[in-house]
C-alpha positions as CSV (number, residue, x, y, z in Angstrom):
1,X,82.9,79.4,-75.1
2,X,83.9,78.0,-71.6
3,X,81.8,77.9,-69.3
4,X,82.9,78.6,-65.6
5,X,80.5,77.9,-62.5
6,X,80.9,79.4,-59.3
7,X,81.5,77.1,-56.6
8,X,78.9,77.0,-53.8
9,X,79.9,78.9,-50.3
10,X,79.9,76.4,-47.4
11,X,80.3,78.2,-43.6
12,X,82.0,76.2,-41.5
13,X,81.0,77.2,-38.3
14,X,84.2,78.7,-35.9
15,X,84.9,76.4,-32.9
16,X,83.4,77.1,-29.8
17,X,79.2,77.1,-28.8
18,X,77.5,77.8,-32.4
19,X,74.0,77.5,-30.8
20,X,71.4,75.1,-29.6
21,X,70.5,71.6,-30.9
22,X,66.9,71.2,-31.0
23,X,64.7,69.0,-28.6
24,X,62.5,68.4,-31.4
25,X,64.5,67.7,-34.6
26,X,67.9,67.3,-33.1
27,X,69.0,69.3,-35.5
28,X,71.8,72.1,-35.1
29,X,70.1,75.5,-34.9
30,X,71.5,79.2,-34.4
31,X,70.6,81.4,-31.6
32,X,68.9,82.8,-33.5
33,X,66.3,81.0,-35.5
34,X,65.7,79.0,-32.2
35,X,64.2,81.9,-30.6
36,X,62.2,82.9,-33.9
37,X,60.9,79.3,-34.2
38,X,59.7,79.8,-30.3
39,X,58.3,83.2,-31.4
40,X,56.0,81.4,-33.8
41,X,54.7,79.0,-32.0
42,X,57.9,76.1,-32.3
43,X,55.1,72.6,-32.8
44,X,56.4,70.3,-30.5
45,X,58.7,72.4,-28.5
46,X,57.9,72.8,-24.5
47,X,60.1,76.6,-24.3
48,X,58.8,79.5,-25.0
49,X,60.2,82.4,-26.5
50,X,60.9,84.6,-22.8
51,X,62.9,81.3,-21.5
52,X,64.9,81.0,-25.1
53,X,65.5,84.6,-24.9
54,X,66.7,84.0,-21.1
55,X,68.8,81.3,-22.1
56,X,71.1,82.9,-25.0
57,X,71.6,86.2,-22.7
58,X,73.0,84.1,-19.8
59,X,75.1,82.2,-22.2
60,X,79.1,83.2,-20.4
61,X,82.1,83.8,-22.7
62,X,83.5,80.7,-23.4
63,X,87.1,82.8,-23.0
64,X,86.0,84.1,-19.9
65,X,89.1,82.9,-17.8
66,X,91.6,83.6,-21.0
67,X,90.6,87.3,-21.1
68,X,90.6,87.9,-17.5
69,X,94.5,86.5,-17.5
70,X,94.7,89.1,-20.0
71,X,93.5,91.6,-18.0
72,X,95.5,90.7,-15.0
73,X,99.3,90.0,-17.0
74,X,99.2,86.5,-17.7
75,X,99.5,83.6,-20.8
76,X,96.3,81.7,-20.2
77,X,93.9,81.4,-17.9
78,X,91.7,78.5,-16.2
79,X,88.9,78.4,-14.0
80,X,88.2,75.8,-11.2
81,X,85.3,74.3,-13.6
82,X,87.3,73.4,-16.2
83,X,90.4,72.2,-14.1
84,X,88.1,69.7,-12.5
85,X,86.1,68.9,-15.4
86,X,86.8,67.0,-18.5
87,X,90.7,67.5,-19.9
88,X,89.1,66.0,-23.4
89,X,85.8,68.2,-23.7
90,X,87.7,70.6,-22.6
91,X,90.3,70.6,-25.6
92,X,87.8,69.7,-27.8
93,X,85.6,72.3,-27.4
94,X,88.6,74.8,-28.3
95,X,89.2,72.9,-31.6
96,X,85.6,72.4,-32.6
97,X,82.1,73.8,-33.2
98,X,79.1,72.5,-31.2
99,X,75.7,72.4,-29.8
100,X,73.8,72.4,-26.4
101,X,70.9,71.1,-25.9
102,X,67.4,73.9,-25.2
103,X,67.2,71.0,-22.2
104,X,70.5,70.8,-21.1
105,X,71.2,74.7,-20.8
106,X,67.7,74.9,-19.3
107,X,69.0,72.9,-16.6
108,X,72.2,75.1,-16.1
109,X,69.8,78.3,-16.1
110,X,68.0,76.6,-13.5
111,X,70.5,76.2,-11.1
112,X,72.2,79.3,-11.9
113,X,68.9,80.9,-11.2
114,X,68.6,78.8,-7.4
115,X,72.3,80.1,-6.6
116,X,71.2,83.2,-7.3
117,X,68.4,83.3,-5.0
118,X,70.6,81.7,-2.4
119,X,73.2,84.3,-2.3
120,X,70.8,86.4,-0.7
121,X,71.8,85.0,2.1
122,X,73.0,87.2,4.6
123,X,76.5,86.6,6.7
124,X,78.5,88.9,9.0
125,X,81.7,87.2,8.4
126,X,81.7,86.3,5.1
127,X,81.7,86.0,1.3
128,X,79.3,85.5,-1.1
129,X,80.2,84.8,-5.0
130,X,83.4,86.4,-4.7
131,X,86.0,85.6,-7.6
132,X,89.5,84.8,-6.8
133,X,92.3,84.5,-8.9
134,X,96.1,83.7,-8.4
135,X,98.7,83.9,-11.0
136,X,101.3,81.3,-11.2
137,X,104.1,80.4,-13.7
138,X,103.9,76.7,-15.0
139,X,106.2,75.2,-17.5
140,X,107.2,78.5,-18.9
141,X,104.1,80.1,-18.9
142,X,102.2,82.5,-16.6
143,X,99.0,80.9,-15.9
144,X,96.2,83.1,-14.0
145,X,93.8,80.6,-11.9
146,X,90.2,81.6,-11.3
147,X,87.5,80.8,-9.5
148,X,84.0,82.0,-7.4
149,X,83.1,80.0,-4.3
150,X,79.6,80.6,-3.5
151,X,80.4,80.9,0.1
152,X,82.9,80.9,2.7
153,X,82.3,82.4,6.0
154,X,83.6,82.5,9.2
155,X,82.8,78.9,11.3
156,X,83.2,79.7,15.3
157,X,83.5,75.9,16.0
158,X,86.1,75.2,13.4
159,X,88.0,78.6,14.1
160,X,88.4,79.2,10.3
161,X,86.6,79.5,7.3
162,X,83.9,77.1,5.7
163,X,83.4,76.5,2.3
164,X,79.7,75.9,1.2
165,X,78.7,74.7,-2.7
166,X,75.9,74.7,-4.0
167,X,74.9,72.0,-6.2
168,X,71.2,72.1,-8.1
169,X,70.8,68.0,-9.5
170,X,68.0,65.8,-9.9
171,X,70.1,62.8,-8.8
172,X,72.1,63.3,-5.6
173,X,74.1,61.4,-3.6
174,X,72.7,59.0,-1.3
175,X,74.2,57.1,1.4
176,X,73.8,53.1,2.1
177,X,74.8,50.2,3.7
178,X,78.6,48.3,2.7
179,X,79.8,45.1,3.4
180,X,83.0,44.8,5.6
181,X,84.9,42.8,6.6
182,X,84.6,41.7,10.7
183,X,88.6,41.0,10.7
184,X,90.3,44.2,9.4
185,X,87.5,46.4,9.2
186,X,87.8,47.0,5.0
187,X,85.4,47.6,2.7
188,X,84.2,44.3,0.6
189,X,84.1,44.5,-3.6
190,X,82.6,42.1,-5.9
191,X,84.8,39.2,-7.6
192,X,84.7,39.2,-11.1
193,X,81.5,36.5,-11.5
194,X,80.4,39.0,-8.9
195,X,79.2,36.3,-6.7
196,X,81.6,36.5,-3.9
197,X,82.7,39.7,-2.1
198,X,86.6,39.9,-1.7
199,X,89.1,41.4,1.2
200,X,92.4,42.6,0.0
201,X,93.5,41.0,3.0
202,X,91.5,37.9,3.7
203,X,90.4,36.9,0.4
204,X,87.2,36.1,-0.5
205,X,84.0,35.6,1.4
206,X,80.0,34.3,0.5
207,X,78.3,37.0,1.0
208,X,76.1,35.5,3.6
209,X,79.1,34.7,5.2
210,X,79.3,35.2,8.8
211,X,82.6,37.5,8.6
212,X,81.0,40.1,6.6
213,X,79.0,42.9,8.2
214,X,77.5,45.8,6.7
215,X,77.7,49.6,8.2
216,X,76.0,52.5,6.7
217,X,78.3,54.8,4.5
218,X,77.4,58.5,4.1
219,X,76.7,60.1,0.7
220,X,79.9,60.9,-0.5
221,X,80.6,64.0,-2.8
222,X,81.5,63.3,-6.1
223,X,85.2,63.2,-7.0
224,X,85.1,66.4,-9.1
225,X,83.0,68.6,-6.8
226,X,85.4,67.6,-4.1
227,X,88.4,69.1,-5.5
228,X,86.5,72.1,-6.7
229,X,85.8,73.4,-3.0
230,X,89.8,72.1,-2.6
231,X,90.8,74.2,-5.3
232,X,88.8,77.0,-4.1
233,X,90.7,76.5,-0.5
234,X,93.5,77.2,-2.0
235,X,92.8,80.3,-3.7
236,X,91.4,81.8,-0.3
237,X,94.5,81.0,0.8
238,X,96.4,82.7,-1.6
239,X,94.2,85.6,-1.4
240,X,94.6,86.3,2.3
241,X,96.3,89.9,2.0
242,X,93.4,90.5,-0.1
243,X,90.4,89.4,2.2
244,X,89.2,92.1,4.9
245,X,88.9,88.8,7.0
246,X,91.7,86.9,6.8
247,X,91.1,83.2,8.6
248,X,92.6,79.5,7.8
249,X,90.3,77.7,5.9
250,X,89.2,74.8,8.2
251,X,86.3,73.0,6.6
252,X,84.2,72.6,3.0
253,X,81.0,70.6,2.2
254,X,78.8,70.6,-0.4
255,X,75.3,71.2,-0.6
256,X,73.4,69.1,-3.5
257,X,70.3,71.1,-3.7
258,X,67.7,67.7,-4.9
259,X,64.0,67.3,-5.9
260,X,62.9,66.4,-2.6
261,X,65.6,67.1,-0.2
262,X,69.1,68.6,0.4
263,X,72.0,66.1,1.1
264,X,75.3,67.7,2.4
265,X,78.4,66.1,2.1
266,X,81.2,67.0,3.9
267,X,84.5,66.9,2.0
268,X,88.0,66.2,3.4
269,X,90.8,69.4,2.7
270,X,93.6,67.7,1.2
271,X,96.6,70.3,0.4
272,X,98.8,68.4,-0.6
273,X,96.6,66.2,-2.8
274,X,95.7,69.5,-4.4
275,X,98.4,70.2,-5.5
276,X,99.7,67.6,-7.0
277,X,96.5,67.3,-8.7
278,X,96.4,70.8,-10.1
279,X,100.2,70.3,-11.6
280,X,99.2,67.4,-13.3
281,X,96.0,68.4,-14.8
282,X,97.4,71.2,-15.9
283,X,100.1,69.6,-17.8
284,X,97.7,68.0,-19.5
285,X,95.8,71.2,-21.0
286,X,99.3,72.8,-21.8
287,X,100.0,69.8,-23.9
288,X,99.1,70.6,-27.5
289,X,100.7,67.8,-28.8
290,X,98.4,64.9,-27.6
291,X,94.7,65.1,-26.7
292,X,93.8,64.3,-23.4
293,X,92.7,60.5,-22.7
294,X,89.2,59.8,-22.1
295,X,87.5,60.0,-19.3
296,X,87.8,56.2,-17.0
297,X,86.7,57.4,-13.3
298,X,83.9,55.6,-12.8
299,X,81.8,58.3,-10.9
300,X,82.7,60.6,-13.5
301,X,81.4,59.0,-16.4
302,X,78.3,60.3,-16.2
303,X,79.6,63.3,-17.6
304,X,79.8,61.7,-21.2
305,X,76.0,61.3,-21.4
306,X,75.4,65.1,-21.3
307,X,78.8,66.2,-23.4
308,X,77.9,68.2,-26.5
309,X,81.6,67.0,-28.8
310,X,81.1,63.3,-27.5
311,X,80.9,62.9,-31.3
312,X,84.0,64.2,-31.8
313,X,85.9,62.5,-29.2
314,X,84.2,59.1,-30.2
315,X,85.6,60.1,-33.1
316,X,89.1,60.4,-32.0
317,X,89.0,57.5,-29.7
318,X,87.5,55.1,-32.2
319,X,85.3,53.5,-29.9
320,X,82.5,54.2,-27.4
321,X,82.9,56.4,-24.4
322,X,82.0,56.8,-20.5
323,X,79.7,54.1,-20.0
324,X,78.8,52.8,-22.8
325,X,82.8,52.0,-23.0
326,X,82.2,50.3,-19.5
327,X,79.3,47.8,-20.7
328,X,80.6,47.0,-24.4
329,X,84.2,46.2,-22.2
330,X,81.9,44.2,-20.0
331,X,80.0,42.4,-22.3
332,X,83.6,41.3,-24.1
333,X,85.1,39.7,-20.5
334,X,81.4,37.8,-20.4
C-alpha cells in the first residue's frame, strides 16, 4: 500500500504592507494579532490597545493614487510623496511583502495627528488640504499626478500664492557657520585627508588660514521636501481654471514642526528644474525592466535607516545601503 502525505500549506504573504513588525520581538505580526497581543496586556510593549487600534484604521491604501487615476481616465497614477521619495522602496514595495514598525507608524500618526490640528487654521484667501491632480500622457501612457498641499493662500507682499508644509521631526534642520573663501566668495569642502579646506578656484587653504572666513548659512530644506512644495506649485498651476482664487504662485517654505522649536526654511521655485525632474523620475518608475539604483544623495540617505524592504534591496544590491554604504566605502579609501 502507498502511502501518500499531504504537503504542508505555506501563505506567502501578497506584496504590499502585511502588518507590523514588533518592537519587542522584531518579529512579523498581522494587524491583527498585534492588537490582541496589546488587548492582553503585550509584556514589554509601550502601545496600548486604543493607539494600535488608531494606528491600523489610519493605515491609507497603498493604491491610493492608482485608483484615483482610475477614477479620473488614466493608466497609473503617482502622488507627490512617492515622486520625491525613494524610486527603489518605491518599486520594491510593489513587488514585495513587508512590515512597519508599531514605532515607526506611531511616528507618522503623530504627525498626521499635528497636521490635522493645524488645518484648523483659518484663512480668507486660501486652501487648506486640498488635493490636486493633473493628468498627463508620458511615454505612451496617461499618467494622473496627485497631490495635497497643506496650504496655500493668498500672500499680499508677494502678490501670489504661498505654499506652507508642514513637517513634524525630531531632528530639524539647523543653520551654522561655513567657511569661504575671502577671494571669490565660494563655499570651502574638506580635502580627502580632510585636513585642508579646498576652493574650486583657488585651491586649497589651512583652515586657519587667513583667506578663509566663515558666514552663517541658514537651515536649508531637505532636497526631497523642496521639490515636494515645487511639485505642488505646479499642480496649482495647472489647476487654475479650477481654483475660485486663481493667483501665480510666488513663494513656498517649509515649516519643520521640532521638539523644541519651529525652523522654517524658505525654498527656491524652480520651474524649469521641476520639470525636468519630474520627466526623469518618472521614467524611472515606468521602467519595469531594471530596478531603480540606490539611493546616493547624501542628505537623503537617512531614509534607508527607517525603510521597511531595506532587506530586499540589500538584497538586490549585494551590498550595504544609505550610510552604511557611505562608511564601509570610507573605511576602504582609508
Amino acid at each position: 500500500m502507498v502511502t501518500t502525505t499531504t504537503p504542508p500549506v505555506i501563505t506567502v504573504a501578497p506584496a504590499g504592507l502585511a502588518g507590523f513588525l514588533c518592537d519587542v520581538t522584531e518579529e512579523p505580526v498581522s494587524f491583527t494579532d498585534c492588537l490582541r497581543c496589546a488587548q492582553h496586556g503585550a509584556p514589554g510593549c509601550s502601545f496600548a490597545p486604543g493607539v494600535i487600534s488608531n494606528l491600523i484604521r489610519g493605515i491609507r491604501d497603498s493604491d491610493y493614487a492608482d485608483l484615483l487615476a482610475r477614477e479620473n481616465g488614466a493608466e497609473l497614477g503617482f502622488s507627490v510623496t512617492e515622486l520625491v521619495g525613494c524610486p527603489r522602496q518605491f518599486v520594491l514595495k510593489k513587488q514585495n511583502p513587508y512590515y512597519e514598525k508599531v514605532s515607526a507608524m506611531y511616528r507618522m500618526a503623530f504627525g498626521s495627528g499635528y497636521h490635522s490640528a493645524l488645518a484648523e487654521y483659518e484663512t480668507s484667501h486660501g486652501f487648506k488640504e486640498r488635493t490636486l491632480t493633473w493628468k498627463i500622457t508620458f511615454m505612451g501612457q496617461t499618467i494622473l499626478l496627485v497631490g495635497t498641499p497643506d496650504l496655500f493662500e493668498y500672500s499680499e507682499e508677494m502678490g501670489g500664492w504661498l505654499i506652507t508644509d508642514y513637517k513634524v521631526t525630531a531632528n530639524p534642520p539647523f543653520g551654522h557657520k561655513v567657511p569661504i573663501c575671502v577671494h571669490c566668495d565660494l563655499e570651502l569642502h574638506k580635502n580627502a585627508s580632510g585636513d585642508k579646506l579646498v576652493c574650486p578656484n583657488c585651491g586649497e587653504f589651512s583652515p586657519r588660514s587667513p583667506a578663509v572666513a566663515r558666514v552663517y548659512k541658514p537651515a536649508q530644506a531637505r532636497t526631497s521636501h523642496a521639490l515636494q512644495v515645487n511639485l505642488y506649485a505646479l499642480l496649482i498651476e495647472k489647476n487654475a481654471a479650477r481654483l475660485k482664487e486663481s493667483f501665480p504662485v510666488k513663494g513656498a517654505q517649509i515649516e519643520y514642526l521640532g521638539p523644541k522649536t519651529p525652523v522654517r526654511c524658505e525654498v527656491t521655485l524652480d520651474r524649469d528644474a521641476t520639470m525636468a525632474f519630474l520627466q526623469a523620475r518618472l521614467r524611472v518608475l515606468l521602467n519595469t525592466h531594471d530596478l531603480p539604483p540606490v539611493l546616493d544623495e547624501v542628505d537623503e540617505l537617512w531614509r534607508c535607516d527607517y525603510c521597511p524592504v531595506r532587506s530586499y534591496c540589500e538584497q538586490a544590491h549585494g551590498g550595504p545601503v544609505g550610510k552604511a554604504a557611505t562608511e564601509e566605502s570610507a573605511e576602504a579609501e582609508a
